[in-house]
C-alpha positions in Angstrom: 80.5 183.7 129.1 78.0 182.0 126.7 74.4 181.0 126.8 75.9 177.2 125.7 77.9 176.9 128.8 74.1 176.8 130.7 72.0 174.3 131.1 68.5 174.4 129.8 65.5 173.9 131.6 61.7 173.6 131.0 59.7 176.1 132.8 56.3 175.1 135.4 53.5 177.9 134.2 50.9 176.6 136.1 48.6 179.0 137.7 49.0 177.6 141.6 51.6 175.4 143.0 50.7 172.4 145.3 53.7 173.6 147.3 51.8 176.2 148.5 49.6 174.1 149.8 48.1 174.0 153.5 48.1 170.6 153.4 51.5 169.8 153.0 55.0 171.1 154.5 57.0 172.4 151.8 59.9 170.7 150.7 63.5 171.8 151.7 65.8 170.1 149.0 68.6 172.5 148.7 69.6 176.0 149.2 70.0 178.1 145.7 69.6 181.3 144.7 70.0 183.6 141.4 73.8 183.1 140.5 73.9 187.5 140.3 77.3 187.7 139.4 77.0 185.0 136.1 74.1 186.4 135.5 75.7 189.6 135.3 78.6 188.8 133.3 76.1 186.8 130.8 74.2 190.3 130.2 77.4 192.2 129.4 79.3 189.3 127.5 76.0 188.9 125.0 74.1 192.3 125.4 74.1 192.3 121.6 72.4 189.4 121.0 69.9 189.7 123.9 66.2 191.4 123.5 65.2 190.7 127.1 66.2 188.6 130.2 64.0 187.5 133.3 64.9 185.6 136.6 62.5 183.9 138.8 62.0 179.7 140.1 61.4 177.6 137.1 59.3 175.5 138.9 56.6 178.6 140.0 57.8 181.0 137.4 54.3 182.5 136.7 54.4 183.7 140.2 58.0 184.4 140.6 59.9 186.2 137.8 60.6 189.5 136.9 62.5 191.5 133.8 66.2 191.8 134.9 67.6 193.9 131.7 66.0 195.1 128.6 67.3 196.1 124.9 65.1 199.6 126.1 66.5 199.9 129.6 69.4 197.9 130.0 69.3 196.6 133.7 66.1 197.4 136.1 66.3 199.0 139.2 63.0 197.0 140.0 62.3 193.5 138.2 58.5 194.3 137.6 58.3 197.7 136.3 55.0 199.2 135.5 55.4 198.3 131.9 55.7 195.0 132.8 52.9 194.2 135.4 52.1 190.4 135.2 51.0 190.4 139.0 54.1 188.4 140.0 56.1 188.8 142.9 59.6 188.3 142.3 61.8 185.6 144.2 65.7 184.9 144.0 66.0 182.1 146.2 64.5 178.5 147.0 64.7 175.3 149.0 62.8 173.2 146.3 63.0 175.2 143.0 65.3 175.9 140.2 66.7 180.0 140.5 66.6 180.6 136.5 66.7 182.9 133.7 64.5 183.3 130.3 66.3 185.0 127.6 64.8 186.4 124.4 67.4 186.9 122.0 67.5 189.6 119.5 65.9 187.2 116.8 62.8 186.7 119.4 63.9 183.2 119.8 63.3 182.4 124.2 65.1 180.0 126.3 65.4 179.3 129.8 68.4 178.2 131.8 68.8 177.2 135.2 71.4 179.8 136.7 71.8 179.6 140.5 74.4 179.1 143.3 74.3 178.0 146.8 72.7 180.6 149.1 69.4 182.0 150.5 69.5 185.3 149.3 65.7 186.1 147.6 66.3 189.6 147.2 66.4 191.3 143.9 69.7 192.8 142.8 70.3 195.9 140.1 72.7 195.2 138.4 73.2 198.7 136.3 76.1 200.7 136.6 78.5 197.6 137.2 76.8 197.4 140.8 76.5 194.1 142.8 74.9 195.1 146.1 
């Protein structure tokens, strides 16, 4: 599978969402989540190319995302590891926001693709050792 087959999407980095808002319901548009499977297959298929890949909402992704696999570490058991502590909570799933992935490839250039499927599954899922659980 390759990164073209994707389509690209523009990231939210604001600090606070109004859906979080007290004063308003939030939104139920749709039911996505992290495609885990593509993404997995993605990884594997481009490995060589890749520096670093992260998954969260596109439209909260400050607050959402989380390091996925490495060049270091290959696939994390846990998507924010120590190393990595950005105070964000990770989050897989949405009824208003885009599931998506960043990708830094090998010559530091970043992207972000939406990547998602129908389902309500928020969870994050290691993807090492050819494991889908």
């Amino acid at each position: 599978m390759r990164f073209s087959e994707l389509t690209p999407i523009q990231l939210n980095l604001i600090s606070q969402s109004s859906v979080y808002s007290n004063s308003q319901d939030r939104p139920h548009l749709h039911d996505w989540q992290i495609d885990w499977r593509r993404l997995y297959t993605l990884v594997n298929d481009n490995s060589e190319q890749l520096l670093e890949v992260k998954a969260g909402l596109a439209e909260d992704w400050v607050r959402t995302h989380g390091t996925v696999w490495d060049v270091t570490q290959g696939f994390h058991r846990r998507p924010n590891d120590s190393y990595d502590y950005d105070d964000t909570v990770f989050w897989g799933y949405s009824s208003w926001a885009t599931p998506a992935i960043v990708v830094t490839f090998a010559d530091e250039r970043e992207a972000a693709f939406a990547l998602y499927t129908h389902g309500m599954d928020y969870n994050y899922h290691y993807l090492g050792y050819g494991q889908l659980d």
